[in-house]
N, C-alpha and C positions, 0 to 999 in steps of 0.2 A: 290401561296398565303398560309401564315401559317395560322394555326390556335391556337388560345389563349389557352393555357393549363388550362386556369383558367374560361374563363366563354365560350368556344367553337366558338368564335366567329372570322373571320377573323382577323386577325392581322395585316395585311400588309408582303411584298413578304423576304421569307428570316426569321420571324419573328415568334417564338411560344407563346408570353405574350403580352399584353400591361401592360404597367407599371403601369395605376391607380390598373389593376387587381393585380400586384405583391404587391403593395402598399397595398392593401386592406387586402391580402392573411397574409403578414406579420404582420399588424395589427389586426385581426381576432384570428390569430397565439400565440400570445403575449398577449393579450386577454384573452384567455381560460385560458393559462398556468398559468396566474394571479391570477384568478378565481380560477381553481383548486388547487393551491399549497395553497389560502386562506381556502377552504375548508378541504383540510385535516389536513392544522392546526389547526381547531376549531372545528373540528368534534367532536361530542359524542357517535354516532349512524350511521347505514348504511342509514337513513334517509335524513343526509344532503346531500350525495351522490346519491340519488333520486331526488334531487333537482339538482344537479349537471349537471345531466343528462339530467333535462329538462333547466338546461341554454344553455349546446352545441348543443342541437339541436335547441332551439330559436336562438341563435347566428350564430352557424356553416351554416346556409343557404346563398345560393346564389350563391351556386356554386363555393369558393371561397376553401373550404377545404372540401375535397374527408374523405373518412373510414382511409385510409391511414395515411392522417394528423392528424384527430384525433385519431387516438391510440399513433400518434409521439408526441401530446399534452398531452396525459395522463402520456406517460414515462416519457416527460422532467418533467413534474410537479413532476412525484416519482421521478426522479434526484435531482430536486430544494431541495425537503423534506427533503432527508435524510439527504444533507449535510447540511439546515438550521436545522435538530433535531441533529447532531453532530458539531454544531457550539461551542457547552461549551465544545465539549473535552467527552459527554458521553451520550446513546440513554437509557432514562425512557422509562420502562415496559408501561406506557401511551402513550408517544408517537409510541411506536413500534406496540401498539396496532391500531392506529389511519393510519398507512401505509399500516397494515396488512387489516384492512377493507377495505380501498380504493380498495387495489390490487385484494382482493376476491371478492370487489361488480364487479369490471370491467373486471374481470377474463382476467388478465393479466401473459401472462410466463414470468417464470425467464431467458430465453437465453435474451428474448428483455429487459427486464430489466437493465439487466447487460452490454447492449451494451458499455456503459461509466465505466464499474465497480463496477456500485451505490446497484446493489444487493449484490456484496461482500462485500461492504461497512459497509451495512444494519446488516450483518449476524456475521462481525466483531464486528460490537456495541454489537449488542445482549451476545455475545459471553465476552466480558470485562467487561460489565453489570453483567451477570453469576458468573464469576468468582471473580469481586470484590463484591459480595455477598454472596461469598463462598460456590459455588454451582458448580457444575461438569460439563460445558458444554455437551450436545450432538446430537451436530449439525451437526459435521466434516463426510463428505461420502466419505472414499477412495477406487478411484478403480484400483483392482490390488494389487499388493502385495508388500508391504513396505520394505526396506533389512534391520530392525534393530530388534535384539532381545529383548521386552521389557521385563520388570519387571513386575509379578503379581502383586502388589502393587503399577502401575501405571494405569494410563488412558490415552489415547492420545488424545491432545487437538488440537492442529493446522500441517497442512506440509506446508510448504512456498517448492514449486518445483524446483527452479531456484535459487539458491540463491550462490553466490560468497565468498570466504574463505578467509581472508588477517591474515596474521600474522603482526605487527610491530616487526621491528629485531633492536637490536643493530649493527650497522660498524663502525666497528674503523679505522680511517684513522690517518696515519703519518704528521704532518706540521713542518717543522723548518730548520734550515739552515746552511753555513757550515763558518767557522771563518779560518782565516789562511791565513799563503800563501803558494800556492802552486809552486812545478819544477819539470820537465818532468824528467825521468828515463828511458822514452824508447819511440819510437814512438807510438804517442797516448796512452801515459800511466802517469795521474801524481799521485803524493803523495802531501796529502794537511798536512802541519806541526798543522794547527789545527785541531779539533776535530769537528764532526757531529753532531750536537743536535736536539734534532726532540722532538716534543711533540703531544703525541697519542691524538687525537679528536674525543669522540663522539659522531656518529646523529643516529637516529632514520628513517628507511625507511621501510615504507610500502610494505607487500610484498602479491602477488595474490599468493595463493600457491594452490587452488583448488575449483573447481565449483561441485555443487550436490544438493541433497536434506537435510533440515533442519525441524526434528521434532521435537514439544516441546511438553512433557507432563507436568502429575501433579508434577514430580519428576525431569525430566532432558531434557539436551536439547540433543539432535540426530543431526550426520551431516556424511552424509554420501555421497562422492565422490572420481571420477577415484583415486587417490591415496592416500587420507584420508579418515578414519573414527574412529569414538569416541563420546562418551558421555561425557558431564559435569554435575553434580551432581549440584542443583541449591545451597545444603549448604557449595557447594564448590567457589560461588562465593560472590564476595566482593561486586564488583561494578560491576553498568551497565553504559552504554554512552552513549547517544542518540544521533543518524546522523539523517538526513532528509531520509535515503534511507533503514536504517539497526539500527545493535545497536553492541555498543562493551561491551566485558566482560572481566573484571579484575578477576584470581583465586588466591584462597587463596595459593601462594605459592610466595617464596623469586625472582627465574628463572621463575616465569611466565612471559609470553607474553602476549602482551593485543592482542585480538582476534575478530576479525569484522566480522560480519557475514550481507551483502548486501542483505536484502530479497526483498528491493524494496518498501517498506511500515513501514519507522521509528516509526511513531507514535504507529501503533499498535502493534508492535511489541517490542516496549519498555514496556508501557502499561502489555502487556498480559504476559512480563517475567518476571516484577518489581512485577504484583500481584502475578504471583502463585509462584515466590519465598518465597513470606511473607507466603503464604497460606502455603507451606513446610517445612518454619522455626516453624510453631506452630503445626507440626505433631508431 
């Protein structure tokens, strides 16, 4: 005979829930999560958050939601948060204030946080916030030892770890055809009386040329892997190009290639190179 994970009670043979309990469990669930993402939206003080406190325990009873669940209700609601305080595209020093209470009232870590990303998320805002307020992030903790030589005259602001290298290339391919007619001169050998016209076509193809690390500071961007490395000077670029996954950069030159750099994170990573280039053009 099983027993109900949910309120301890037989279940029937083979069986760990009954279903009203799951039913309940997931409504309880959904519930809190509601509650709590309503309070840190409107919170002022760690006060509301006292209150908060005595809603999950009036609610949470009955056996339906263990310590376990509730702390998994508290992250999702900091999940919920961040991405509804990064809904416009940008996280106010109030609202980050209001995430940052929650997490200290409920003394919550960052590994559980981040399960979904949303702590990086969080730290990202912050971080673009910063900088389009022309201020010097310094948040970024690296550990270990970087392979790029910086500039005294810089700061390092972000390292995307994983990040994929593409070149766009020019290939010229031959198309066209041949006119005339042709007569044999020898086995398997002809001569055609007209002439061969061929017209050069060019495409554009994408090319992976290296995987590594990508550093941006106040000055320039880093990229360093197995067979490339090099810096671009941000008043060396023209344009940037926003992908969902990375961003490409046009330089200031006639043979430039446009250059994609796949961090995995378009948005912010447009964002964070579009500002501190502005912030390097008024040095």
């Amino acid at each position: 005979m099983g027993i109900c994970k949910y309120c301890g009670k037989p279940a029937g043979l083979f069986k760990s829930k009954h279903r009203e309990c799951e039913s309940k469990h997931k409504l309880t669930f959904e519930q809190l999560v509601r509650v709590t993402l309503d309070t840190i939206a409107k919170s002022t003080s760690s006060k509301e958050f006292e209150e908060l406190e005595k809603d999950i325990n009036r609610i949470a009873p009955g056996g339906y939601l263990t310590a376990s669940d509730i702390k998994s209700v508290l992250i999702t609601a900091f999940e919920k948060a961040v991405d509804h305080f990064l809904n416009d595209g940008e996280l106010s020093a109030e609202e980050q204030e209001k995430i940052e209470r929650f997490v200290d009232f409920f003394k919550l870590d960052q590994n559980s946080l981040n399960r979904n990303d949303a702590w990086n998320k969080l730290v990202k805002g912050v971080v673009l916030r910063e900088v389009m307020e022309g201020k010097i992030p310094q948040r970024l903790k690296v550990e270990g030892q970087l392979p790029f030589n910086f500039q005294k005259s810089e700061k390092l602001i972000w390292v995307f770890p994983k990040v994929d290298y593409y070149q766009d290339r020019t290939v010229r391919e031959y198309i066209g055809g041949s006119s005339g007619v042709s007569f044999r001169v020898a086995k398997g050998v002809y001569l055609r009386t007209g002439a061969f016209k061929a017209t050069p076509i060019e495409t554009i193809k994408r090319v992976h040329v290296d995987s590594g690390i990508l550093a941006v500071t106040t000055k320039h961007i880093y990229f360093h892997g197995k067979f490339k490395s090099f810096r671009i000077p941000f008043k060396k670029i023209v344009a940037f190009e926003p992908y969902s996954n990375g961003i490409g950069v046009h330089k200031d030159s006639a043979a430039a290639k446009r250059e994609i750099f796949a961090t995995g994170d378009g948005w912010f990573t447009y964002n964070l190179l579009v500002n501190l280039a502005q912030l390097s053009s008024e040095d």
